[in-house]
N, C-alpha and C positions, 0 to 999 in steps of 0.2 A: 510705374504706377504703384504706391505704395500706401493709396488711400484704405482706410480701415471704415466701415458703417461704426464701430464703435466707436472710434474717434470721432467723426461728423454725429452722432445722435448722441454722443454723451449730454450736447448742449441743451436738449431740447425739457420744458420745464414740463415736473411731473405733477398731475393735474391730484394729488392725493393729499390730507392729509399727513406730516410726517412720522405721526405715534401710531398711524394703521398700519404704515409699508412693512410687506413681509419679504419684497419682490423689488430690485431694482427694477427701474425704469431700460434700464440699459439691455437688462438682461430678459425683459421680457418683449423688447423689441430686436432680441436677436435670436429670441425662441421662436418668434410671430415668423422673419423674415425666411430661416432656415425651414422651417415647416411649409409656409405656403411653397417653399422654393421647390420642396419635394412634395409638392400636393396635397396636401393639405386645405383645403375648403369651408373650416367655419372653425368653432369655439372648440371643440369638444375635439376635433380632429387634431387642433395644435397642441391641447391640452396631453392627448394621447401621442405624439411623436414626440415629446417632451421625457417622456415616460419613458419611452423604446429609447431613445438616443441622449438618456441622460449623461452616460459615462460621455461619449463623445463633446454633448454643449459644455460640460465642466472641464475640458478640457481648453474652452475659450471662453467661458465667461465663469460666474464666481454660482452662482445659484446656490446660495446661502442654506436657504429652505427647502430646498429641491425644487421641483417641478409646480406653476402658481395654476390652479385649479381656471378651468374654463371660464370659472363667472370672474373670476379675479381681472383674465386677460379681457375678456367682452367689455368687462365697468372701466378697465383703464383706457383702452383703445378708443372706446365711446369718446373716454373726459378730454384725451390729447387735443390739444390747439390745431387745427390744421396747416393754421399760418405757422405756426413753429415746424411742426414738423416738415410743411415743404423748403422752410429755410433749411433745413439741414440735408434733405432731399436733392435741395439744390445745388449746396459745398460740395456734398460729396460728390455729385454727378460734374462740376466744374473741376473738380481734383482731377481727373478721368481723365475728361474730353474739353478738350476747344474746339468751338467754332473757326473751322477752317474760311479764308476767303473764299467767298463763292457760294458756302455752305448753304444747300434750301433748308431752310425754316420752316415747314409744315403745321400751321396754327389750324385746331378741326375740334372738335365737340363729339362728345359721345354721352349716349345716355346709358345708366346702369341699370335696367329693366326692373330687374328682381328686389331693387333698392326703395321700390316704392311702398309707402304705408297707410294702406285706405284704411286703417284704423284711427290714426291719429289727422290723416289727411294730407297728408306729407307727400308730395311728389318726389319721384324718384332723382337718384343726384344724376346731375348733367356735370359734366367733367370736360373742361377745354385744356389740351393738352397740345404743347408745342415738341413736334418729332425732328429730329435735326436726320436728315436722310441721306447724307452720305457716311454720319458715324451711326447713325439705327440704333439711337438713343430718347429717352424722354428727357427731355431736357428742363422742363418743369409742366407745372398742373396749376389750373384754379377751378375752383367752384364754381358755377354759378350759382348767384343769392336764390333762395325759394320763390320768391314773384318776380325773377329778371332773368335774364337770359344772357347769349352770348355777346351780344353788343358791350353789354357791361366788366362782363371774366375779362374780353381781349385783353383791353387797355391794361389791366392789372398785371395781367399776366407779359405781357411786351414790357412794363419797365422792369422787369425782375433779370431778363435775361439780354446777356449780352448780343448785340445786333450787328457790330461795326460788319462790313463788308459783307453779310449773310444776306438774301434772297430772303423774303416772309412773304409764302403761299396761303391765305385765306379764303374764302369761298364767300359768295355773297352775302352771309349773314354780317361779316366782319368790311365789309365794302362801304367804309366810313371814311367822314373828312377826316377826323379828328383822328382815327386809327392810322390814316396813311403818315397826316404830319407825323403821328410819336415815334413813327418808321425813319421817317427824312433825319424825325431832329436826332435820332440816335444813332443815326449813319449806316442804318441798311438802305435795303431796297423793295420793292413789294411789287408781287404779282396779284391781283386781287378780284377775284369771280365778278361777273355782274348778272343779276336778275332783275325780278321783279320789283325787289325795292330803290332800287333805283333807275327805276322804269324809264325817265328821259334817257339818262346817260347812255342805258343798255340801247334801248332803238335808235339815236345815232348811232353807236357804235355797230351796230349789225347796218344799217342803214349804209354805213360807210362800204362794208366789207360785200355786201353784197352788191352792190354799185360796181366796184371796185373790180368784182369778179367780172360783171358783164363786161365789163371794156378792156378785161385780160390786166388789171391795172395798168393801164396805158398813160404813161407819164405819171406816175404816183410811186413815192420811194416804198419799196417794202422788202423783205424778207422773207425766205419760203424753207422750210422742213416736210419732210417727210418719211415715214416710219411705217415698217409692215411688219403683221404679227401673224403666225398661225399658230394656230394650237387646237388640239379635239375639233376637228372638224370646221374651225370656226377660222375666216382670214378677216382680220381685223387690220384697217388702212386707217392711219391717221395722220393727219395734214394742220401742220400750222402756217399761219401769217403773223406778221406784227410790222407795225409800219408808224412810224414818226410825224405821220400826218394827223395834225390835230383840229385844222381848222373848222371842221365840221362839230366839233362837241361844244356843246350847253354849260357856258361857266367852267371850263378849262383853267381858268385862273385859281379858283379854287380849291384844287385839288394839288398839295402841295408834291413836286417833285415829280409832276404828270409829264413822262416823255415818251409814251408808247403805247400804241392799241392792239390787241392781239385776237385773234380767232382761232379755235381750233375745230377742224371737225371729225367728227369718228363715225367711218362708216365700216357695216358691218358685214358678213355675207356668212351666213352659218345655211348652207344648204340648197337652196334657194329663194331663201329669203333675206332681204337687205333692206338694212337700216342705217340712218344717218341723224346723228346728233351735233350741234352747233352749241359751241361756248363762245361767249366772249369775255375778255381782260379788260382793263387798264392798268399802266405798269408803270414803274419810275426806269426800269431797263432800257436801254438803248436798240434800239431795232434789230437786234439780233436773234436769230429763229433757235439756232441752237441752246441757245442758254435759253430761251421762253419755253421751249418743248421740254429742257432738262425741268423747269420749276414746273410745270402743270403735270408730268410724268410724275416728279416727285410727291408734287400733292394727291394726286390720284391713289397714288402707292399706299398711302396713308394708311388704309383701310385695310393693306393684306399685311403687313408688319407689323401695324399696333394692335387697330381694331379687334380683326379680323383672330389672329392671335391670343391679345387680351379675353374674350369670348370661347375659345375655341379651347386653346393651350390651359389658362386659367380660371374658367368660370366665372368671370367678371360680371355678366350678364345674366345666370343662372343666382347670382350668391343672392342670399334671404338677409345679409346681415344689413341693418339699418339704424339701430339705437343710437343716438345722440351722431357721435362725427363719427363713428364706425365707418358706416360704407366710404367717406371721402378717405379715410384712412386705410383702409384697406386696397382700395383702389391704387393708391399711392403706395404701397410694399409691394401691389403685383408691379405696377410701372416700375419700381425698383429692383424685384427680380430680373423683370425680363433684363433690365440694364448690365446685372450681375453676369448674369448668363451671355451677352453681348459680347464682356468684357472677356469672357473663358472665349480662348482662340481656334477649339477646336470647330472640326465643320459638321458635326451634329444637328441636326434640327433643334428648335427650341422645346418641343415634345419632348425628344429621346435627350436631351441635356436635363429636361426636368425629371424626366423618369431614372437616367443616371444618376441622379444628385438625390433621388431615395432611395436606392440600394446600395451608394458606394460612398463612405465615410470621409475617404482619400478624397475623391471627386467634392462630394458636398465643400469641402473645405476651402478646396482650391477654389470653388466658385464665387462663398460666402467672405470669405476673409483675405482670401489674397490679392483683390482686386487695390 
């Protein structure tokens, strides 16, 4: 692995001016990425680790002028394209890692809280971000437009990244016609939530699985998993099906690549009291329990690697910053850090990797550049 962020972001075009620049672009996205990497949380914070570890950045980038003042970094981060810069978010993150055969794809949406601006009116950014879950990578990111939603990021965001032989876990917001062909024609495969919005589909599909159960599936092809978890008190049973039988569903023909229905249930026992929840699939997969439980495990997962993290580790959900593309772009160098840190092979948590990477010069380096 010999990919450089300077190499991949030299490309990306700088939104200034060229008789203003005091500040390469270059070097002020490898101030932004080092700083957040060590914690660093708004304007004035990067500005000030710029300052402390000057001798160190001029040691890998040129900073002409020294260190570019808070408002400097705010006004250019705001101007950056954000389709430029996930191009290059995305080189480098391919330089990296390949999609391994089999790879689950984790396509999920998150919203950034704190990104919101009841002054101007501006709803907060919603970010769909595709998790690759056996490399615990972002793999790339899209917007969604201010009056649209997830329906519309998917598509955008599925032709950017490579698919061939990769599993793409969505949830029922993304449980489209038109989502599953771009699956087919690209030559994944897709496991895909089912709800409300697609209200027939779903009650066949439960229709079936529950039928299926009374009669012990008696003469019905299927496949069975099952999985036990304890942990604090809590023993959590979890049970999949998936089965090849399609003739019960509503317009089967139109769902390009449909060769599997899946259920899982999650029941619960923390004490004594038990709970039980019911999902149901449709899947281009072949009837197999083991690979359906790896892909609905994997999307589940989602939420304590990226999310959960992103929020926690970074402040993603906490940050104030919103001016122009700001928060989409900042969102996008934490997705990049955490990648950074990924890429370092020690077994540190991602906390104590970030909090090593602001006290140790040696460390920082290793994480930032020599990926």
């Amino acid at each position: 692995m010999t990919a450089s962020i300077v190499e991949h972001f030299s490309s990306l075009t700088d939104p200034r001016i060229e008789r203003h620049k005091q500040h390469s672009l270059i070097d002020i996205i490898v101030l932004t990425v080092s700083a957040v990497a060590s914690g660093a949380d708004g304007w004035e914070a990067i500005e000030d680790f710029g300052k402390e570890k000057l001798d160190w950045l001029q040691q890998h980038i040129a900073l002409e002028n020294g260190v570019p003042s808070h408002d400097c970094i705010a006004y250019v981060l705001s101007r950056i394209s954000p389709v430029g810069f996930r191009e290059c978010f995305m080189s480098w993150t391919q330089s990296v890692v390949s999609a391994t055969n089999g790879e689950i794809i984790a396509v999920d949406g998150k919203t950034a809280r704190g990104s919101r601006d009841r002054k101007n009116n501006r709803n907060p950014l919603h970010m769909v971000s595709a998790w690759a879950c056996t490399n615990r990578m972002v793999l790339g990111q899209q917007a969604t437009d201010e009056k649209s939603n997830e329906i519309t990021a998917i598509p955008k965001l599925l032709e950017l990244l490579e698919l061939k032989g990769c599993i793409v876990t969505i949830d029922a917001m993304g449980c489209q016609r038109g989502i599953a062909e771009q699956i087919i024609d690209r030559q994944g495969d897709y496991v895909l939530g089912l709800k409300g919005n697609q209200g027939t589909l779903h009650d066949a599909v439960e229709d079936f699985f529950l039928t299926a159960q009374v009669s012990h599936f008696n003469g019905i092809n299927y496949d069975y998993e099952e999985e036990l978890d304890k942990a604090h008190g809590r023993l959590e049973t979890r049970r999949y099906w998936i089965s090849d039988v399609l003739l019960t569903l509503p317009d089967m023909h139109k769902w390009k690549g449909l060769t599997s229905i899946g259920m899982v249930e999650r029941e619960c026992l923390e004490g004594n009291v038990k709970s039980i929840e019911r999902r149901y699939f449709i899947n281009s997969i072949t009837a197999n329990a083991k690979v359906f439980a790896n892909a609905v495990r994997g999307h589940w997962g989602v939420e304590n690697p990226l999310h959960w993290r992103l929020d926690v580790v970074f402040g993603d959900d906490a940050s104030r910053i919103r001016k122009g593309h700001a928060a989409t772009i900042m969102t996008s160098i934490r997705h990049l850090c955490m990648n950074l840190f990924q890429q370092e092979s020690s077994s540190l948590s991602l906390a104590k990797k970030k909090r090593k990477a602001a006290w140790n010069d040696r460390y920082r380096t290793k994480v930032v550049f020599s990926s």
